[in-house]
N, CA, C and O atoms as CSV, one atom per row, in Angstrom:
chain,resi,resn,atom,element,x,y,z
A,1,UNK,N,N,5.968,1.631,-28.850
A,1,UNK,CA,C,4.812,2.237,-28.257
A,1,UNK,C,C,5.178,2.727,-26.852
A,1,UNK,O,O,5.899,2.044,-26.124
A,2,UNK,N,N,4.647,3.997,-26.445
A,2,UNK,CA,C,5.034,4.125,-25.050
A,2,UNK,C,C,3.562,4.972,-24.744
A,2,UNK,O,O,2.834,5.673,-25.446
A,3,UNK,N,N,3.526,4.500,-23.248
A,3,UNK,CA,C,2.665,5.607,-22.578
A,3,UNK,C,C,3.106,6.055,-21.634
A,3,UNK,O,O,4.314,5.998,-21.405
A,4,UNK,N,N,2.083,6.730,-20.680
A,4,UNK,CA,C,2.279,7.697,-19.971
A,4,UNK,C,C,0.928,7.695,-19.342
A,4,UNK,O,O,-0.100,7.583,-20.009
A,5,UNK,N,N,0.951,7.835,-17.915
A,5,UNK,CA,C,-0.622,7.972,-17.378
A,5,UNK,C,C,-0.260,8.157,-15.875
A,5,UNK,O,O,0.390,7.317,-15.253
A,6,UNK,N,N,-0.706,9.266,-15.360
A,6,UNK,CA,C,-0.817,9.510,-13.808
A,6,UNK,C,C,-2.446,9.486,-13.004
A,6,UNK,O,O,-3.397,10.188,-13.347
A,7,UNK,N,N,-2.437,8.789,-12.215
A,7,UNK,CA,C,-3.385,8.990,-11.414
A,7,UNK,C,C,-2.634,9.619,-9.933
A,7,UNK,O,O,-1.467,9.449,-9.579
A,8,UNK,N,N,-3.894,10.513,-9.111
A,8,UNK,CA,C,-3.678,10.993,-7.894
A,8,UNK,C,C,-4.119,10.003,-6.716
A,8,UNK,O,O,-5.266,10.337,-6.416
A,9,UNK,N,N,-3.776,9.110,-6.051
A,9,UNK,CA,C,-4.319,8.143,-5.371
A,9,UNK,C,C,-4.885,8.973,-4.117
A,9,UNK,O,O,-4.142,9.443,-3.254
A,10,UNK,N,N,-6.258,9.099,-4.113
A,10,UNK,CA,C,-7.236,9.168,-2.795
A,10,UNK,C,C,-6.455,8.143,-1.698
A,10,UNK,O,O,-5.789,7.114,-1.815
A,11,UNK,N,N,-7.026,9.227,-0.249
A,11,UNK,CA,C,-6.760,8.552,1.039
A,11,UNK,C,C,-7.371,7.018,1.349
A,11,UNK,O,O,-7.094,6.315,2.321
A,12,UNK,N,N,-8.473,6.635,0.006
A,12,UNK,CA,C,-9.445,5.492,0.452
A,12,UNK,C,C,-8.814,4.427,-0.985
A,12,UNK,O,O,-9.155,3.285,-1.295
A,13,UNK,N,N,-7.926,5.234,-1.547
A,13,UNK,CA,C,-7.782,4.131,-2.479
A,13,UNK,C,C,-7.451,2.388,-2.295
A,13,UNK,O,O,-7.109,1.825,-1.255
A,14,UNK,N,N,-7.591,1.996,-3.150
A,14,UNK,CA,C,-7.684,0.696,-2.844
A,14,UNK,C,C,-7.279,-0.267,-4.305
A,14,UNK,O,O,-7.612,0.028,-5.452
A,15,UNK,N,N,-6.495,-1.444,-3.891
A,15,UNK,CA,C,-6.268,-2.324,-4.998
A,15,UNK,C,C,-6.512,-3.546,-4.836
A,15,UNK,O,O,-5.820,-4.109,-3.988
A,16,UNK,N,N,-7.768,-4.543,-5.720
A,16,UNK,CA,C,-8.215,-5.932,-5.798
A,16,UNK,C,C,-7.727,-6.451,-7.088
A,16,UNK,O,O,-7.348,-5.734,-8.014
A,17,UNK,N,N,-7.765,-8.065,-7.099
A,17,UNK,CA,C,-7.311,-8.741,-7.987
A,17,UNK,C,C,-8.266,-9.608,-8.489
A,17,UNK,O,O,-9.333,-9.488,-7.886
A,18,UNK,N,N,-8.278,-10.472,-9.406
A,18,UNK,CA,C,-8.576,-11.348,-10.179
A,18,UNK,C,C,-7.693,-12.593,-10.183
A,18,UNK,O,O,-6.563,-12.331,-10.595
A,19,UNK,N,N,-7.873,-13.849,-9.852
A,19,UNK,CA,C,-7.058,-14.825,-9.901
A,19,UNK,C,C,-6.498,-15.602,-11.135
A,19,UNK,O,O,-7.257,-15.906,-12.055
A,20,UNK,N,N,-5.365,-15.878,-11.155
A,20,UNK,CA,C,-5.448,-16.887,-12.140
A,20,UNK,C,C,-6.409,-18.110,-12.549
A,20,UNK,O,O,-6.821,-18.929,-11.727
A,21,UNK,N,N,-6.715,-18.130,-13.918
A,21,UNK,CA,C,-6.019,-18.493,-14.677
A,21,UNK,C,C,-6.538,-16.527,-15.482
A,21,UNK,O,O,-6.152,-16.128,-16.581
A,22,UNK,N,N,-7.179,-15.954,-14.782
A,22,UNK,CA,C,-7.338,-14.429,-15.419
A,22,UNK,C,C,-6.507,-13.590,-14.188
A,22,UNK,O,O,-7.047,-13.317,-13.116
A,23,UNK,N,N,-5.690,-13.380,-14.384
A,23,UNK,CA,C,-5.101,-12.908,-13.593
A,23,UNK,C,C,-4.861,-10.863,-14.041
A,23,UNK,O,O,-3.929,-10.390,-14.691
A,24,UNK,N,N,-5.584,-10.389,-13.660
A,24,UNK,CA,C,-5.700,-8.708,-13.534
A,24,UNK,C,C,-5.674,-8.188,-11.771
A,24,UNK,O,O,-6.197,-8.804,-10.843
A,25,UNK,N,N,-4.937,-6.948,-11.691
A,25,UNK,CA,C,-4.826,-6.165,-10.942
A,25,UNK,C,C,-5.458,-4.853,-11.078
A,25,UNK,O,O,-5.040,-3.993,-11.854
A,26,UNK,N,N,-6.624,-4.692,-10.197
A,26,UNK,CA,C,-6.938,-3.443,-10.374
A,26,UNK,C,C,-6.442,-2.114,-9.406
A,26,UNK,O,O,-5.989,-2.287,-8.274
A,27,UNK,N,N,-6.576,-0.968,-9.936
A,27,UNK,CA,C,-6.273,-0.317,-9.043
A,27,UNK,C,C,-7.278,0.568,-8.973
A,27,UNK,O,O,-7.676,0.873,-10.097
A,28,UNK,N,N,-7.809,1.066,-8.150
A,28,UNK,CA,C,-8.242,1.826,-7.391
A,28,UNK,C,C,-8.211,3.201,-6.877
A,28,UNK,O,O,-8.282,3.479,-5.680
A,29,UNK,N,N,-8.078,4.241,-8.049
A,29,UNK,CA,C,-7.502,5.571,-7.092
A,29,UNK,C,C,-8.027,6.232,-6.008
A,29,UNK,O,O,-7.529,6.762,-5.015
A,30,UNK,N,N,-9.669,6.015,-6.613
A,30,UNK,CA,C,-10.224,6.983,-5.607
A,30,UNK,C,C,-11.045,6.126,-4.731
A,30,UNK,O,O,-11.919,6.717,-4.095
A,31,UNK,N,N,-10.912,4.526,-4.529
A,31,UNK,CA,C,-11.360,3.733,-3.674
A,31,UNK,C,C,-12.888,3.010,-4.242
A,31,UNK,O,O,-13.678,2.207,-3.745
A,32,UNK,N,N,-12.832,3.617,-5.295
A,32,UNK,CA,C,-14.250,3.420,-6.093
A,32,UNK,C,C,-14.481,1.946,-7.107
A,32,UNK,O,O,-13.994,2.055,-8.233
A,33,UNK,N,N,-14.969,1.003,-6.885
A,33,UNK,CA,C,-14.992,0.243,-7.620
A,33,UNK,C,C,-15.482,0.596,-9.461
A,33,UNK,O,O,-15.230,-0.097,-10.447
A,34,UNK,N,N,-16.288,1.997,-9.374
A,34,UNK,CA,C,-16.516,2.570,-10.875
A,34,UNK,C,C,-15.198,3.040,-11.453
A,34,UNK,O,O,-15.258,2.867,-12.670
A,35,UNK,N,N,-14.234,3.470,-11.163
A,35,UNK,CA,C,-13.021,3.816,-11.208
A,35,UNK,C,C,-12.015,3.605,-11.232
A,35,UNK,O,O,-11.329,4.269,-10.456
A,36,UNK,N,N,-11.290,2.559,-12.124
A,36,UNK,CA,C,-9.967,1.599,-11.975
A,36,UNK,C,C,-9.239,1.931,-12.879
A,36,UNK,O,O,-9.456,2.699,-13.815
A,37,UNK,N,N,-7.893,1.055,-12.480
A,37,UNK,CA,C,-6.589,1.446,-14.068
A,37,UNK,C,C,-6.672,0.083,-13.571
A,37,UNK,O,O,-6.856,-0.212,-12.390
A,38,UNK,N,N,-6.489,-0.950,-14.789
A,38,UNK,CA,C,-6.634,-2.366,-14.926
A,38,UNK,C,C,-5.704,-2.817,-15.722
A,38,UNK,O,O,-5.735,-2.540,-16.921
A,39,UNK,N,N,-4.678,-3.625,-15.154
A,39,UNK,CA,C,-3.607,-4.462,-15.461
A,39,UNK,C,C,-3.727,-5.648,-15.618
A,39,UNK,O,O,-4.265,-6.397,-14.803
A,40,UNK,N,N,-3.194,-6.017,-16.793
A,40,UNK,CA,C,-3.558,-7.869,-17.076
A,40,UNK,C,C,-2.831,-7.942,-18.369
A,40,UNK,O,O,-2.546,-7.074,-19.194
A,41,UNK,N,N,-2.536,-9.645,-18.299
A,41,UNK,CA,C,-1.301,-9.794,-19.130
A,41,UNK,C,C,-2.188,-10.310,-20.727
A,41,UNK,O,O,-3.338,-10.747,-20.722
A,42,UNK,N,N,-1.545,-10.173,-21.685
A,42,UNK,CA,C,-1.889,-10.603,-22.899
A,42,UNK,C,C,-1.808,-12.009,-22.882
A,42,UNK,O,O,-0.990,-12.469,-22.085
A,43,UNK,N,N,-2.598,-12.983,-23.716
A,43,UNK,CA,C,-3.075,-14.219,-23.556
A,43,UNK,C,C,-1.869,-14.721,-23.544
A,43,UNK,O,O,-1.408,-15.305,-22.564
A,44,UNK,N,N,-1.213,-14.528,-24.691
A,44,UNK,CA,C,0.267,-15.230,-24.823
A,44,UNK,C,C,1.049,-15.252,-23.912
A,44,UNK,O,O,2.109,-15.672,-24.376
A,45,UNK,N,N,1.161,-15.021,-22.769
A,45,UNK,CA,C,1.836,-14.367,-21.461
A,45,UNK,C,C,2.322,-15.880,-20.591
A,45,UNK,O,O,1.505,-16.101,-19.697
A,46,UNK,N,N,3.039,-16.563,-20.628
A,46,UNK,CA,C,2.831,-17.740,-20.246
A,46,UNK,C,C,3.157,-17.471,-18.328
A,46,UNK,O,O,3.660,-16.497,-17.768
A,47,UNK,N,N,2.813,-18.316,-17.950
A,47,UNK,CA,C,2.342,-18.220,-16.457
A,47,UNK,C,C,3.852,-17.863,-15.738
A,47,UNK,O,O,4.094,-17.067,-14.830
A,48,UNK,N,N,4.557,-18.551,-16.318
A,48,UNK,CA,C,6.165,-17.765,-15.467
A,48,UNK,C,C,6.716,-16.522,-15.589
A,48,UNK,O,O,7.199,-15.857,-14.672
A,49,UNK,N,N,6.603,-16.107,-17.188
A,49,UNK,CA,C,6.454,-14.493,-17.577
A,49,UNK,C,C,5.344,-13.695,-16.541
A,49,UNK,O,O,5.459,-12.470,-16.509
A,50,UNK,N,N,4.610,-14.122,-15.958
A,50,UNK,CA,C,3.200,-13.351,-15.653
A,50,UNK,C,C,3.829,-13.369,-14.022
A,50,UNK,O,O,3.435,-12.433,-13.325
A,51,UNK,N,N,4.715,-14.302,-13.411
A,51,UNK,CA,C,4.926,-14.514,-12.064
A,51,UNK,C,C,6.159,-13.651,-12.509
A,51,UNK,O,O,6.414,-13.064,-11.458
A,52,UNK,N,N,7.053,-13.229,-13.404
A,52,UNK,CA,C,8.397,-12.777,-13.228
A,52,UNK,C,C,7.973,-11.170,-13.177
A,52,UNK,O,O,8.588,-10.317,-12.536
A,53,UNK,N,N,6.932,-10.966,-13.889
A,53,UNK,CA,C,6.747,-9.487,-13.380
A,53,UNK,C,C,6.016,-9.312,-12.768
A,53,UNK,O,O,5.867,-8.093,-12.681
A,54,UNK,N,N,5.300,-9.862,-12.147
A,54,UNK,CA,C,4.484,-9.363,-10.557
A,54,UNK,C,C,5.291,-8.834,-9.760
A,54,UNK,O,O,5.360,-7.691,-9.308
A,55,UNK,N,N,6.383,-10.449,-9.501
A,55,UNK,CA,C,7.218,-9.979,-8.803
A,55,UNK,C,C,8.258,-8.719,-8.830
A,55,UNK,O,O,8.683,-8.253,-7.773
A,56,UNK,N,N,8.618,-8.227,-10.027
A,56,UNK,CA,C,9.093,-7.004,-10.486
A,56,UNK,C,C,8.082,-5.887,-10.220
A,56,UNK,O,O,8.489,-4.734,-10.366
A,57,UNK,N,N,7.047,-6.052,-9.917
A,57,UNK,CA,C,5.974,-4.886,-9.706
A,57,UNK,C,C,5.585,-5.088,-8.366
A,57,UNK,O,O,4.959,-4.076,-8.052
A,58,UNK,N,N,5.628,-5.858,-7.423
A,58,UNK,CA,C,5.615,-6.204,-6.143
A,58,UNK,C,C,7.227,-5.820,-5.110
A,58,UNK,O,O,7.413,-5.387,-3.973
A,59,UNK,N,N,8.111,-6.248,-6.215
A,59,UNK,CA,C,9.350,-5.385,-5.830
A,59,UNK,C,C,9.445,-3.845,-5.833
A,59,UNK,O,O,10.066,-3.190,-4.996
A,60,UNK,N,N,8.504,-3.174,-7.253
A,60,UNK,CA,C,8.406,-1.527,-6.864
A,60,UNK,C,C,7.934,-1.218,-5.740
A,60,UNK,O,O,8.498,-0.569,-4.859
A,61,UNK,N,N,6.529,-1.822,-5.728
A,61,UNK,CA,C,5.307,-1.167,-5.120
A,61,UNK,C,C,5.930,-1.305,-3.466
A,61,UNK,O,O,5.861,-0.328,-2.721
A,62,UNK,N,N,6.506,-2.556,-3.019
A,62,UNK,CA,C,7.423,-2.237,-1.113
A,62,UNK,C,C,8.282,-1.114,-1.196
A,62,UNK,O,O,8.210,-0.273,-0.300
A,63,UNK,N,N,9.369,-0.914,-2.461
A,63,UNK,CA,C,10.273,-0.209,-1.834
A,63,UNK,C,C,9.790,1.296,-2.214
A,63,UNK,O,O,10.425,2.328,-1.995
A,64,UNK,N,N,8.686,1.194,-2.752
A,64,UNK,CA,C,8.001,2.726,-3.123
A,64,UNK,C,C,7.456,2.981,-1.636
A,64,UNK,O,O,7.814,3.917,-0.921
A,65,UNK,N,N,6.703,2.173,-1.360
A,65,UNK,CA,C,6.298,2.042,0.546
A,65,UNK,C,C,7.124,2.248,1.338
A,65,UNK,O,O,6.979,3.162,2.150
A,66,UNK,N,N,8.237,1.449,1.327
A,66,UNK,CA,C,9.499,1.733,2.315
A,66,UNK,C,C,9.761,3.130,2.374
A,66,UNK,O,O,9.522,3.682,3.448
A,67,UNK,N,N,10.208,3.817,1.425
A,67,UNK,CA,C,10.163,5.097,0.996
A,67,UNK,C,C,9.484,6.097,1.772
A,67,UNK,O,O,10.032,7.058,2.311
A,68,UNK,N,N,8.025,5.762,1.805
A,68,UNK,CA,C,7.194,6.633,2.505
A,68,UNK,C,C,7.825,6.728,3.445
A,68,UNK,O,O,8.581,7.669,3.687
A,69,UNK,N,N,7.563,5.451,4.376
A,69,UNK,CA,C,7.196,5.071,5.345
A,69,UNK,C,C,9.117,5.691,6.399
A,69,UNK,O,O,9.120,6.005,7.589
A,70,UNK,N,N,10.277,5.684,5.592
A,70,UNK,CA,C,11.435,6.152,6.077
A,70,UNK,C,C,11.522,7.790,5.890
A,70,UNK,O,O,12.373,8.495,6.433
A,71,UNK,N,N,10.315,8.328,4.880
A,71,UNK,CA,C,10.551,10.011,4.951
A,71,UNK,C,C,9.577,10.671,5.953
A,71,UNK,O,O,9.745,11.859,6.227
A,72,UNK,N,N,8.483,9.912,6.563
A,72,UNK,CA,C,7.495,9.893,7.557
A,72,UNK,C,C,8.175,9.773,8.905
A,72,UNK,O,O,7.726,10.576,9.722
A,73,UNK,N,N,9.012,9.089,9.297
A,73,UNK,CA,C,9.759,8.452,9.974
A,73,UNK,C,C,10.860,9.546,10.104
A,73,UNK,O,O,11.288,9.753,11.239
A,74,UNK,N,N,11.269,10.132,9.263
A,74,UNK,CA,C,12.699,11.310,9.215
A,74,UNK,C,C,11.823,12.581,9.886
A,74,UNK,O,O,12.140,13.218,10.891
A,75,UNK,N,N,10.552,12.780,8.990
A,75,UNK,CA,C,9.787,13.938,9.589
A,75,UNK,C,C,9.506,14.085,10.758
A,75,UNK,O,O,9.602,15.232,11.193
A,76,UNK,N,N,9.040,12.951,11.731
A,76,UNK,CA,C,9.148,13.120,13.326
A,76,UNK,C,C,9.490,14.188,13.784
A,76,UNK,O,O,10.492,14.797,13.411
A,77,UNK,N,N,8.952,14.445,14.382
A,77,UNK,CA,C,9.139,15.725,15.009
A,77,UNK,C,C,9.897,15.102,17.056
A,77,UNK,O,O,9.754,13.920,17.366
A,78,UNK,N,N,10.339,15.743,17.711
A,78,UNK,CA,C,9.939,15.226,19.415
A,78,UNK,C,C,8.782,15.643,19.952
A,78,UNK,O,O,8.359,15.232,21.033
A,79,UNK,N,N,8.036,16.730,19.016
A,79,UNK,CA,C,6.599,17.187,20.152
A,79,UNK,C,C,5.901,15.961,19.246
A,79,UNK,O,O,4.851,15.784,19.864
A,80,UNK,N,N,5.896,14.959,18.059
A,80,UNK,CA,C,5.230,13.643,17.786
A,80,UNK,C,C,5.517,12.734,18.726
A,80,UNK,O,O,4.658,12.143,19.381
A,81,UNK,N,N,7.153,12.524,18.875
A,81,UNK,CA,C,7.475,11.463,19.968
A,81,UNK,C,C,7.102,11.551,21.067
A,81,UNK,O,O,6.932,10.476,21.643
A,82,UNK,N,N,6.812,12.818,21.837
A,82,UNK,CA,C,6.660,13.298,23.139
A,82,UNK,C,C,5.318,12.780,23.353
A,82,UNK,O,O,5.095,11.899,24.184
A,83,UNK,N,N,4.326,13.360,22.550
A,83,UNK,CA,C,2.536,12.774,22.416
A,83,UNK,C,C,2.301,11.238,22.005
A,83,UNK,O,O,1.387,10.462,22.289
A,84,UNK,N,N,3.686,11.057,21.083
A,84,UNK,CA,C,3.126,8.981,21.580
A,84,UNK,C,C,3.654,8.664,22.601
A,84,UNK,O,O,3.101,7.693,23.117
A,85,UNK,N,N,4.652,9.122,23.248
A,85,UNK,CA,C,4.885,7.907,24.561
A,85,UNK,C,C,3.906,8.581,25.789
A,85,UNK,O,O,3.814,8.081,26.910
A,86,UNK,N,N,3.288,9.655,25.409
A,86,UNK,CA,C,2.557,9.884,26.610
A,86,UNK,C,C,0.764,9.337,26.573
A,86,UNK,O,O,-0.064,9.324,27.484
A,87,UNK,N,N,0.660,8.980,25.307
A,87,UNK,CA,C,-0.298,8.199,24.934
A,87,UNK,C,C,0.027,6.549,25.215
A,87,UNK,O,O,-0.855,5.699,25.336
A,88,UNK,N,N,1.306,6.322,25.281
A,88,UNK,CA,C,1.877,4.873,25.727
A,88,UNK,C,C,1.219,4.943,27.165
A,88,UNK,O,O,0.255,4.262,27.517
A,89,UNK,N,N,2.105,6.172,28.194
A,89,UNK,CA,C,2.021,5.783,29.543
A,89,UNK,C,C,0.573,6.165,29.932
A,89,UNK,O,O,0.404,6.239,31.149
A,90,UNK,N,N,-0.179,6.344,29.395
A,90,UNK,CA,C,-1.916,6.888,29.813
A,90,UNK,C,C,-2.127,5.399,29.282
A,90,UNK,O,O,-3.091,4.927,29.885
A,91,UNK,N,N,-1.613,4.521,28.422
A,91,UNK,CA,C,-2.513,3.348,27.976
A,91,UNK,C,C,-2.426,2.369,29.166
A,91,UNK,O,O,-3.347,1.728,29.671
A,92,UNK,N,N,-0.492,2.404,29.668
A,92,UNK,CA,C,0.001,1.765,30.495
A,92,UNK,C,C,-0.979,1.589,31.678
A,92,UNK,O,O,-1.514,0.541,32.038
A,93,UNK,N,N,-1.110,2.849,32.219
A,93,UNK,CA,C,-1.608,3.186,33.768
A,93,UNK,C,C,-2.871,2.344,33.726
A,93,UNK,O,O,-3.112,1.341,34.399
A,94,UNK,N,N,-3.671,2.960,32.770
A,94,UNK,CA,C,-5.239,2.296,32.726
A,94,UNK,C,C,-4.987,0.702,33.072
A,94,UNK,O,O,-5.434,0.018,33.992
A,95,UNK,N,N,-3.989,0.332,31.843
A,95,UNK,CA,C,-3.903,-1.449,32.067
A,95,UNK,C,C,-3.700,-1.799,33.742
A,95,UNK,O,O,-4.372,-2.664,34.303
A,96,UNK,N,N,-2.723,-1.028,34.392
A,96,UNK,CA,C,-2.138,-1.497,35.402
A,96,UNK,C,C,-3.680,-0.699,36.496
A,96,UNK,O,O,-3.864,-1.293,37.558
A,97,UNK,N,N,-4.327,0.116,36.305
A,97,UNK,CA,C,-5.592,0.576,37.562
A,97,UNK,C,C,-6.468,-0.273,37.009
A,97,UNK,O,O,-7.312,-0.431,37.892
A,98,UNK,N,N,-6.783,-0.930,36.056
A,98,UNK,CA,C,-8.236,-1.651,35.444
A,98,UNK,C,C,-7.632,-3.329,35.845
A,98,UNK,O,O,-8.625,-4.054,35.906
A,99,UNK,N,N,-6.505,-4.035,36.093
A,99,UNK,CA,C,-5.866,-5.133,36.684
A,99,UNK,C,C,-6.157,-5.128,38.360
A,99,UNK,O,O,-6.637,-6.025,39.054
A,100,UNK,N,N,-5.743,-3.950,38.691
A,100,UNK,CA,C,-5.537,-4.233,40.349
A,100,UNK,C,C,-6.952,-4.251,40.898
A,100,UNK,O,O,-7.145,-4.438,42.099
């Protein structure tokens, strides 16, 4: 059996769980609780099988993040760097005139 299924994840999306001993992951595309893709293991699933692939799906889901978060990071621009550290030293000053 195989599938196949894409969702577009909204800026508000969001993902909640269900605890063991029901243990489901929902996801959330468009942040909508009417609106989920719902993951959960078949009864037979014994509790170490159910912890060995979380963790295999907790291992995607960081380095899918990491990912972003290092091609976001490459994109920088210096007129980005230039506008945060000058948003640093405007935060700085205030701290140091709102102290004295």
């Amino acid at each position: 059996m195989s599938y196949t299924a894409t969702f577009f994840l909204e800026p508000q999306a969001t993902a909640r769980c269900g605890v063991a001993p029901l243990s489901v992951l929902y996801i959330e595309p468009d942040g909508s609780m009417q609106n989920d893709i719902t993951l959960q293991f078949p009864s037979a699933a014994t509790l170490d099988e159910q912890v060995a692939t979380a963790d295999r799906i907790l291992a995607a889901v960081q380095e899918w993040r990491d990912s972003i978060v290092a091609y976001r990071d490459q994109k920088r621009t210096a007129a980005d760097e230039l506008a945060e550290a000058r948003e640093e030293i405007a935060r700085l000053k205030a701290e140091v005139e709102g102290g004295a």
